[in-house]
C-alpha positions in Angstrom: -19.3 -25.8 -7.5 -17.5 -23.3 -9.9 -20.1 -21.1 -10.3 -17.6 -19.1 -13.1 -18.3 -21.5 -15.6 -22.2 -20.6 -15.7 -21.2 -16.7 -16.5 -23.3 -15.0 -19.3 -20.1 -14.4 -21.2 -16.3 -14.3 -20.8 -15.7 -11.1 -21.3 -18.4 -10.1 -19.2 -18.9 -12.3 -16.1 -21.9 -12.5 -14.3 -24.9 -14.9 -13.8 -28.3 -14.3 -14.9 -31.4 -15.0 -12.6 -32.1 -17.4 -15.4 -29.2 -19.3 -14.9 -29.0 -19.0 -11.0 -33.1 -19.8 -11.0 -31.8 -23.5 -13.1 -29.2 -24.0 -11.2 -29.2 -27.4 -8.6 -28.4 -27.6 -5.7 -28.0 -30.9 -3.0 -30.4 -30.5 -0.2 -30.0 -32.6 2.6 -32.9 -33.2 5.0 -33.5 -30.2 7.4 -32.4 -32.2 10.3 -29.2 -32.4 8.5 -28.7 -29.2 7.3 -29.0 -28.0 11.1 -26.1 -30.4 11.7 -24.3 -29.4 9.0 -25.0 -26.0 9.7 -23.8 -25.9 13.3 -20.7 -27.7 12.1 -19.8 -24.7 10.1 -20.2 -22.3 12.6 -18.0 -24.0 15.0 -15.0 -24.8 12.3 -15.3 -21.8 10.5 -15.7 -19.3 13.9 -12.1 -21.2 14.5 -10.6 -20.6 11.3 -11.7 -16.9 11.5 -10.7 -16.6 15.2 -7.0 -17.7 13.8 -7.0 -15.5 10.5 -8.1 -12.3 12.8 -5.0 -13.2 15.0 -2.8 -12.9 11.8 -4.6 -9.4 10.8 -3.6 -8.4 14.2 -0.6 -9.5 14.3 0.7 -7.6 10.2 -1.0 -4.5 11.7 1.4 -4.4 14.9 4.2 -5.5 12.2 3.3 -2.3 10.4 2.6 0.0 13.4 6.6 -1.5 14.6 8.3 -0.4 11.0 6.4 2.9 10.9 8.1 3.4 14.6 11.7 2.3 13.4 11.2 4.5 10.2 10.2 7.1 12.1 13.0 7.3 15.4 15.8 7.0 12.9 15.0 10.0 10.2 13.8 12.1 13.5 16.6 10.8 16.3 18.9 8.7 14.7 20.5 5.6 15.4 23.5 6.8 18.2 21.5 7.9 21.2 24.7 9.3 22.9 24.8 11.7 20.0 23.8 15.3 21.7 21.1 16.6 20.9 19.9 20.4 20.1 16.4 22.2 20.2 14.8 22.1 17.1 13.0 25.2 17.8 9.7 23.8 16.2 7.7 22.6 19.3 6.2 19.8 18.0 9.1 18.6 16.6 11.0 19.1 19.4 15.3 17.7 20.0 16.9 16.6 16.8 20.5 15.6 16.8 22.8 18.3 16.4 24.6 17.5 13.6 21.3 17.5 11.4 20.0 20.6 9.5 16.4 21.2 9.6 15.4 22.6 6.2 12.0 23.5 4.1 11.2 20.6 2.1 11.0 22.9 -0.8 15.1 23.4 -0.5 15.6 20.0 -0.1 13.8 18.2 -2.6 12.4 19.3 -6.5 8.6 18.4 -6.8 6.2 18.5 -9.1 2.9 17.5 -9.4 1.5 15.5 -12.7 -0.7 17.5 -15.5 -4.8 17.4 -15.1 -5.2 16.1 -18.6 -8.1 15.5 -20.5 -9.9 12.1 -21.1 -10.4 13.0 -24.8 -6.1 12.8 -25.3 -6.1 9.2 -24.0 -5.2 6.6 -26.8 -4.6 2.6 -27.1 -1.0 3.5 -27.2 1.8 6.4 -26.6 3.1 7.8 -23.9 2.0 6.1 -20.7 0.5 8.2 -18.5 0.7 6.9 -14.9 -2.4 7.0 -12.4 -2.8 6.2 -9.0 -3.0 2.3 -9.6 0.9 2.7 -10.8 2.1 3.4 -7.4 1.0 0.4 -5.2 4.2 -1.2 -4.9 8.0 -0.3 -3.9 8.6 0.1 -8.1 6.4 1.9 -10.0 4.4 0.3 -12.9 2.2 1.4 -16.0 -0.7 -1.2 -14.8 -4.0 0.9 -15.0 -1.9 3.7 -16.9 -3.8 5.3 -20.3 -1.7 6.7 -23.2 -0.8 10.2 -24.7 -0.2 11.1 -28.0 4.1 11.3 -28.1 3.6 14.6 -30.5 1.6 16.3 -28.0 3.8 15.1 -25.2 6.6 16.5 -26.8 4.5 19.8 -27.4 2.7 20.2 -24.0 4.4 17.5 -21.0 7.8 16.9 -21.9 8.4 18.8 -19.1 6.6 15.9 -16.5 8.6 13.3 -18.0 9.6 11.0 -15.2 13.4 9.8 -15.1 14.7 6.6 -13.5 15.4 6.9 -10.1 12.4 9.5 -9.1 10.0 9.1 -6.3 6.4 9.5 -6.5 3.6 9.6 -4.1 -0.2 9.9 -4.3 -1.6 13.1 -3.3 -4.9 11.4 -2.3 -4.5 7.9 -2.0 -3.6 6.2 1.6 0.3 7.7 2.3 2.9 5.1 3.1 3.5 3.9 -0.5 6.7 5.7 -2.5 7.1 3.8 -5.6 10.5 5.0 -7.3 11.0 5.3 -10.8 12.6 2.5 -13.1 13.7 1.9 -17.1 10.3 0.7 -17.6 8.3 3.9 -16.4 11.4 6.6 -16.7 9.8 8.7 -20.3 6.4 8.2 -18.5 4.1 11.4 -17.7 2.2 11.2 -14.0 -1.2 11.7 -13.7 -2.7 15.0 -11.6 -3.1 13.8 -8.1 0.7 11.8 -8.0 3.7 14.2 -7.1 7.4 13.5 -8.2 9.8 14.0 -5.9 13.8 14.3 -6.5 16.2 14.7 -3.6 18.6 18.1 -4.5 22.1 17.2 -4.8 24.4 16.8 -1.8 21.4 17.5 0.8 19.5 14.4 -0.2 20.2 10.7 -0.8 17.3 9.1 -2.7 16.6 6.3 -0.3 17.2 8.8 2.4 14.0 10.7 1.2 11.8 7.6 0.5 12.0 6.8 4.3 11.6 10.1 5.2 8.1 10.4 3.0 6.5 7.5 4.6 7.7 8.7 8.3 4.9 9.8 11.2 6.8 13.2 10.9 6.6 14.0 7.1 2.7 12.2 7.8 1.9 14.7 10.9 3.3 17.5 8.9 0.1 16.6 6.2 -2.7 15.7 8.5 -1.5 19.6 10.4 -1.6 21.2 6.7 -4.9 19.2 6.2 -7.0 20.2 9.2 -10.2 21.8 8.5 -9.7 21.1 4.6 -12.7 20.2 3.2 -11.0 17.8 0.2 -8.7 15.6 2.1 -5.8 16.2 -0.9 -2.3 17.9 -0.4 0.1 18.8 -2.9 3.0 21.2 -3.7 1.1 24.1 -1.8 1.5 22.0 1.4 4.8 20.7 0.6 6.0 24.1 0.4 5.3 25.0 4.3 6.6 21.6 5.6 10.4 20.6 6.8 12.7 17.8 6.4 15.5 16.6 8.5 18.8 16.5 7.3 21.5 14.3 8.6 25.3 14.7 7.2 25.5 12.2 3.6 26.8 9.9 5.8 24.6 9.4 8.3 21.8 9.6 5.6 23.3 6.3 4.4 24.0 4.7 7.6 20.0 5.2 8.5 19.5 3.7 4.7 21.4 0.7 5.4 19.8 0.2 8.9 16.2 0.3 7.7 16.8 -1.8 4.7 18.3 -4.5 7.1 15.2 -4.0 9.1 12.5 -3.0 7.4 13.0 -6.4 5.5 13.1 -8.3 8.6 9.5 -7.2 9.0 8.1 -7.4 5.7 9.1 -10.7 5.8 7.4 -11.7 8.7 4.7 -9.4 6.9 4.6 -12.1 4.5 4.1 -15.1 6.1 2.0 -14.1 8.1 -0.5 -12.6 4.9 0.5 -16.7 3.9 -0.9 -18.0 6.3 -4.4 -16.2 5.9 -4.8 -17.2 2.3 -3.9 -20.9 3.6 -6.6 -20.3 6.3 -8.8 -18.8 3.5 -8.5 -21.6 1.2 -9.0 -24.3 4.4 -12.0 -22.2 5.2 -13.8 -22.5 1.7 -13.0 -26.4 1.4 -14.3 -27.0 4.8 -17.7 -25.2 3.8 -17.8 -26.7 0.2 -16.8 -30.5 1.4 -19.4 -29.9 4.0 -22.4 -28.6 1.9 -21.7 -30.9 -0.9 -21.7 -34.3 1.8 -17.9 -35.3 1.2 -17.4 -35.3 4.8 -19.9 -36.8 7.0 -20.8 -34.8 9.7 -24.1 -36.5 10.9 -22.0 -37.7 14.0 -21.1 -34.2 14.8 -22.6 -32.6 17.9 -21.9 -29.3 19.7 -18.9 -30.9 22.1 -17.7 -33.2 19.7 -14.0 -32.4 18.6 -13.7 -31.2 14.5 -13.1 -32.9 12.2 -9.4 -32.6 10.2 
């Protein structure tokens, strides 16, 4: 039963108690439904069983790229490179030929304008919020719109070019979404912080691994502790570091994690596949069950399920 096609209206879906008080139903004798019933709870505890196993297995996919990420932007890739004291204790050895420099001399950043809801319009300006950076590229989905006169007036100055990073300040970190030709003009939202690698310390991609590493993460949660609004911006930025490799090493650690990183996303992938397939399997099962195209009055507690 599509229950979609009994909403109020379609541009605002719902049922009323009317409509679910009308609605009917098959019901099976009780004897059956107890059948039926224990059915389900064996097929579906199986099903779930195998999509928990899929859960378990994308987190440990995440844990293992968050660990690769983080060993090459804090060790590198050579290990017989030596190594020198970083003189920060809980950063501890570092390779020698990397600089360890405050953030705020190695990247430009800026956090987006608190702007009132009464200078959001139908059209203008896109002004990107949180919902913008979900993803690897960042998109104007969710964004509201600024007048272009005012922008010009009061936030040309937060105009976002192609190829900038941004992160949210209070969202979950792991997500840098960089800038492209469809959101470069675009003005950030307060709460999402544009970052921009200075030239010849920085390379781009360099950074956007670096800002989803354990060490620019610890650096937050240690800047964080005892705050009473779990939110960091340019104020903690400014008292953190960044390791910097020569421009070449940057890139070699770039290419590396590309090649890797997409090893595991794709294996991310499947694997989120194969839960919706489990998802979708589940809901027939229950629906082809409850609705009697699949007989299970023969079913008891041993018996093997039914495909």
């Amino acid at each position: 039963m599509n229950l979609n096609q009994y909403s109020v209206s379609a541009a605002q879906p719902g049922l009323s108690v009317e409509v679910i008080s009308n609605l009917r139903v098959p019901l099976p004798k009780q004897e059956e439904q107890h059948t039926i019933a224990a059915f389900l709870d064996r097929e579906t505890a199986k099903i779930d069983a195998l999509v928990a196993e899929q859960e378990n297995l994308i987190a440990l996919l995440k844990e293992k790229q968050q660990a690769v990420i983080s060993h090459a932007v804090t060790k590198g890739l050579d290990p017989t490179v030596p190594m020198k004291d970083s003189g920060i204790e809980w950063l501890g050895e570092v390779p020698d030929e990397s600089s360890i420099k405050p953030f705020k001399a190695a990247v430009d950043y800026q956090e987006g304008p608190g702007i009132m809801a009464v200078d959001f319009h139908e059209e203008g300006v896109p002004l990107l919020r949180v919902s913008s950076v979900q993803s690897r590229w960042a998109s104007i989905e969710g964004c509201n719109y600024l007048d272009p006169d005012k922008v010009a007036c009061q936030w040309k100055h937060f105009r976002l070019v192609k190829g900038d990073l941004l992160i949210s300040a209070s969202a979950s970190m792991g997500v840098v979404s960089e800038v492209t030709e469809i959101t470069a003009g675009c003005i950030p939202y307060t709460g999402l912080i544009r970052l921009r690698p200075r030239a010849g310390l920085l390379l781009r991609d360099y950074l956007r691994y670096f800002v989803v590493s354990a060490l620019f993460l610890y650096q937050i949660e240690r800047l964080k502790t005892g705050a009473t609004i779990q939110h960091f911006g340019p104020t903690h930025l400014s008292q953190m570091v960044i390791i910097c490799p020569t421009i070449k090493v940057q890139q070699t650690i770039v290419d590396y994690l590309d090649t890797e990183t997409a090893k595991l996303d794709d294996l991310t992938t499947e694997a989120q596949h194969t839960i919706d397939l489990l998802k979708e399997r589940r809901s027939a099962l229950i629906s082809a069950a409850v609705t009697g195209k699949i007989d299970v009055r023969g079913y008891h507690v041993h018996s093997q399920p039914i495909t």
